[in-house]
Legacy VTK file of the C-alpha trace (Angstrom):
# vtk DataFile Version 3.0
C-alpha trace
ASCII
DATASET POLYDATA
POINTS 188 float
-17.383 6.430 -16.663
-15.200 4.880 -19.304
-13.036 1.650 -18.339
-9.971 1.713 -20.039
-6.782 -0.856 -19.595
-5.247 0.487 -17.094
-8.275 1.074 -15.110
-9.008 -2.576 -15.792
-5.800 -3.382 -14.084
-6.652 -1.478 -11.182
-10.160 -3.251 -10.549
-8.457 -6.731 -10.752
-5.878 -5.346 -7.718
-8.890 -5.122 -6.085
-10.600 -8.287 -7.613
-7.451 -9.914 -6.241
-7.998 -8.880 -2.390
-10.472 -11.784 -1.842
-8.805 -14.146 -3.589
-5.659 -13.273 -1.187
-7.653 -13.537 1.771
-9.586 -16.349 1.459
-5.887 -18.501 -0.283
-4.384 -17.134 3.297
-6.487 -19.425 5.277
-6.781 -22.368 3.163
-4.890 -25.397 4.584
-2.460 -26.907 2.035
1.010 -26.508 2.450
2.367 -23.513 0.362
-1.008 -21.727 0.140
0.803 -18.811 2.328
3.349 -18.927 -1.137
0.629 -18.900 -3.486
-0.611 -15.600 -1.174
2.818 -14.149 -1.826
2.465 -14.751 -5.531
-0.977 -13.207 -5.993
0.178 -10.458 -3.962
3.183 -10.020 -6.542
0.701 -10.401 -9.246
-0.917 -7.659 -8.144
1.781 -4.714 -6.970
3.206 -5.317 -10.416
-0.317 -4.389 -11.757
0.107 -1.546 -9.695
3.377 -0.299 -11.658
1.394 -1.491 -14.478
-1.901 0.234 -14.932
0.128 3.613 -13.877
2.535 3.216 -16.659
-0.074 2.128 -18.999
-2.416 4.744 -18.588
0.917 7.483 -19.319
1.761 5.778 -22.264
-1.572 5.063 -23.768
-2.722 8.131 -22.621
-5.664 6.729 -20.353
-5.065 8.613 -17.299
-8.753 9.460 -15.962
-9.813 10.579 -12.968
-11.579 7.391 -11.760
-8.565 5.794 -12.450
-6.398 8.304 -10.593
-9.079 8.014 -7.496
-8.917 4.125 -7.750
-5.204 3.539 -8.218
-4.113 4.587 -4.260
-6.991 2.972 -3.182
-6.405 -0.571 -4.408
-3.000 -0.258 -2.910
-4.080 0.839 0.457
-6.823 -1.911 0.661
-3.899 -4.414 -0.769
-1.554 -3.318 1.824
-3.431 -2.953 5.098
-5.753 -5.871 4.410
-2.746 -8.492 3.866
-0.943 -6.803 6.378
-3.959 -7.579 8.588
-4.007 -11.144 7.735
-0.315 -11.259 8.740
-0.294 -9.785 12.233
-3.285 -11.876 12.485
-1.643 -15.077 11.999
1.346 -14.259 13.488
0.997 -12.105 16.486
4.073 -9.857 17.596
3.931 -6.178 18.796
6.713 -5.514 16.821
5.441 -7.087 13.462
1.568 -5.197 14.861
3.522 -2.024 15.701
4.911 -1.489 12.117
1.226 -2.355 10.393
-0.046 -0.051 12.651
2.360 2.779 11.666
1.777 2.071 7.984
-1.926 1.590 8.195
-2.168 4.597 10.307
-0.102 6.859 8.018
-2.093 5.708 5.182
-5.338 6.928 6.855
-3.675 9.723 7.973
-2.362 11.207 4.403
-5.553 10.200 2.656
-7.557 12.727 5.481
-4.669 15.341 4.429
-5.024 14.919 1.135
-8.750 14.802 1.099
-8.899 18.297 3.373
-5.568 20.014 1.185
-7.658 19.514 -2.191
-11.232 20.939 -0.397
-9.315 24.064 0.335
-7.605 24.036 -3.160
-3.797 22.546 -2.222
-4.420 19.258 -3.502
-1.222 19.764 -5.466
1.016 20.623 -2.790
0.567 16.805 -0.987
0.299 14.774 -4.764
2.814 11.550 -4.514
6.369 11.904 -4.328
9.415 9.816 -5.317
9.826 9.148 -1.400
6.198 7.834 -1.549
6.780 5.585 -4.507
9.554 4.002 -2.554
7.781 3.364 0.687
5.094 1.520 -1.763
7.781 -0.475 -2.843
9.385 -1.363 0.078
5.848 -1.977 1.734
5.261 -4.487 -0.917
8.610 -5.979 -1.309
7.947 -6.570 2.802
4.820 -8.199 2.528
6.046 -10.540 -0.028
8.859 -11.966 1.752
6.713 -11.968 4.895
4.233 -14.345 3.246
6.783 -16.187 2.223
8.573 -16.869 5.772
5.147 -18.556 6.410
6.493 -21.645 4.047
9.774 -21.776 3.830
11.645 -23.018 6.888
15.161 -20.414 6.249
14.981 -18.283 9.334
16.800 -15.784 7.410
13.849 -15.038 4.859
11.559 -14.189 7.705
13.861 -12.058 9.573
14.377 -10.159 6.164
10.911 -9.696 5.952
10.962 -7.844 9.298
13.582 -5.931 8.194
12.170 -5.202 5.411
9.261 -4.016 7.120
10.857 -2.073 9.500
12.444 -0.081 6.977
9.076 0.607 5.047
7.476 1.406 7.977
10.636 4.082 8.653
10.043 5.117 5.277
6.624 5.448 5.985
6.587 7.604 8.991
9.464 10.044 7.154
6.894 10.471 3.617
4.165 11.143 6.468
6.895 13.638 8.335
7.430 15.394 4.916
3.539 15.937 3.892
2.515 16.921 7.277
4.988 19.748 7.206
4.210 20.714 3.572
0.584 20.931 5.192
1.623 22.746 8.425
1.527 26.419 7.617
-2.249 25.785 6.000
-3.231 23.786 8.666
-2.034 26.318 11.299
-3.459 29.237 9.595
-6.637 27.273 8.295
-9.623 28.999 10.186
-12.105 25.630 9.177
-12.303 23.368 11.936
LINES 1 189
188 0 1 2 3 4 5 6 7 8 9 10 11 12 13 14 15 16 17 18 19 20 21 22 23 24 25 26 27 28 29 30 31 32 33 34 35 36 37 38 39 40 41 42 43 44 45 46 47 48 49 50 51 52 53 54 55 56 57 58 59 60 61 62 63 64 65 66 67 68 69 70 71 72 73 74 75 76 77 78 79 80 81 82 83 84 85 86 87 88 89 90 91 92 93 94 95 96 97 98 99 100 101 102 103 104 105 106 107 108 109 110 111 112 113 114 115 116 117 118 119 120 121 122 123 124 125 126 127 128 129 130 131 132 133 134 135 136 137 138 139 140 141 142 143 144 145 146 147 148 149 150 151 152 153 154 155 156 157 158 159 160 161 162 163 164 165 166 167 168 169 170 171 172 173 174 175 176 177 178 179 180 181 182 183 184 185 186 187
C-alpha cells in the first residue's frame, strides 16, 4: 500500500478524531470553539484529499475505502459528543437518523458491490450535499456551546434538521435504486 497526499490527508481526518474528543471535554472556556475549528480543519481536508487525489492523479483504492470512512467516524463520533453533552430528543433524534442512515448505506453498499452493483449506489451530488450540510451543522452546533447568541444555536438545529432531511431523502433514493435487486435477490 502506497501513501500518497491525499491519502495522507485522509489519515490526519482520522488522526484528528481524538484530538476532537478529548479538546470537547477539556475545561477552559472556548475549548467547545477550538472543537469547532478542528472539526473545520478537518471536513475541509475532506474536500481536500478528494480533489487532490483527481488532480494529482492519486486516486487508490485504499484511499477511496478510507475517504467515507473518516467522514462517518468524524460525523457520528462528534455528533455523539454533542447529544452527549447536551441531551434533547430532538437534537438525539436527528444523530440518530444520520448515524443510522450512515450504517444503513454502508451495509447497502457493502451487499450491492458483493453481488456486482457497486456502481449503481456510488455517491451522488445529493450525497455530497448532505455531507456538507452535516458538517456545516456540527460546526455551528459546537459553536452554540461558547457563544451566548441564542440565534447561532438555534441555526445549528436548523441546520441539522435539514441535513438530517437531506439525509433520510439520499437514503430514500439508494434504497430504491437497490429495491428491485433486493426484492429479486435470492441470498439471504
Amino acid at each position: 500500500m502506497r501513501f500518497n497526499l491525499a491519502t495522507t490527508l485522509t489519515l490526519v481526518r482520522i488522526g484528528l478524531i481524538p484530538v476532537l474528543a478529548v479538546c470537547f471535554y477539556l475545561p477552559f472556556a472556548g475549548a467547545r470553539s477550538l472543537c469547532a475549528f478542528i472539526f473545520a480543519v478537518a471536513a475541509f481536508t475532506d474536500w481536500l484529499d478528494g480533489y487532490l487525489a483527481r488532480k494529482l492523479e492519486q486516486t487508490t483504492a485504499f484511499g477511496a475505502f478510507l475517504d467515507p470512512v473518516a467522514d462517518k467516524l468524524m460525523v457520528a463520533i462528534t455528533l455523539v459528543l454533542i447529544v452527549q453533552a447536551q441531551p434533547s430528543p430532538w437534537l438525539a433524534l436527528a444523530a440518530a437518523v444520520i448515524i443510522g442512515r450512515e450504517i444503513t448505506i454502508a451495509s447497502l453498499r457493502e451487499w450491492m458491490a458483493e453481488i456486482g452493483q457497486r456502481k449503481q449506489v456510488e455517491v451522488s451530488w445529493l450525497g455530497k450535499i448532505k455531507t456538507s450540510a452535516q458538517m456545516a451543522a456540527i460546526v455551528v452546533l459546537l459553536l452554540a456551546f461558547d457563544v451566548t447568541a441564542t440565534w447561532v444555536g438555534a441555526s445549528g438545529y436548523v441546520l441539522l434538521y435539514i441535513s438530517a432531511a437531506l439525509t433520510l431523502w439520499s437514503m430514500i433514493n439508494y434504497l430504491r435504486v437497490a429495491l428491485p435487486m433486493l426484492i429479486s435477490s435470492k441470498k439471504c
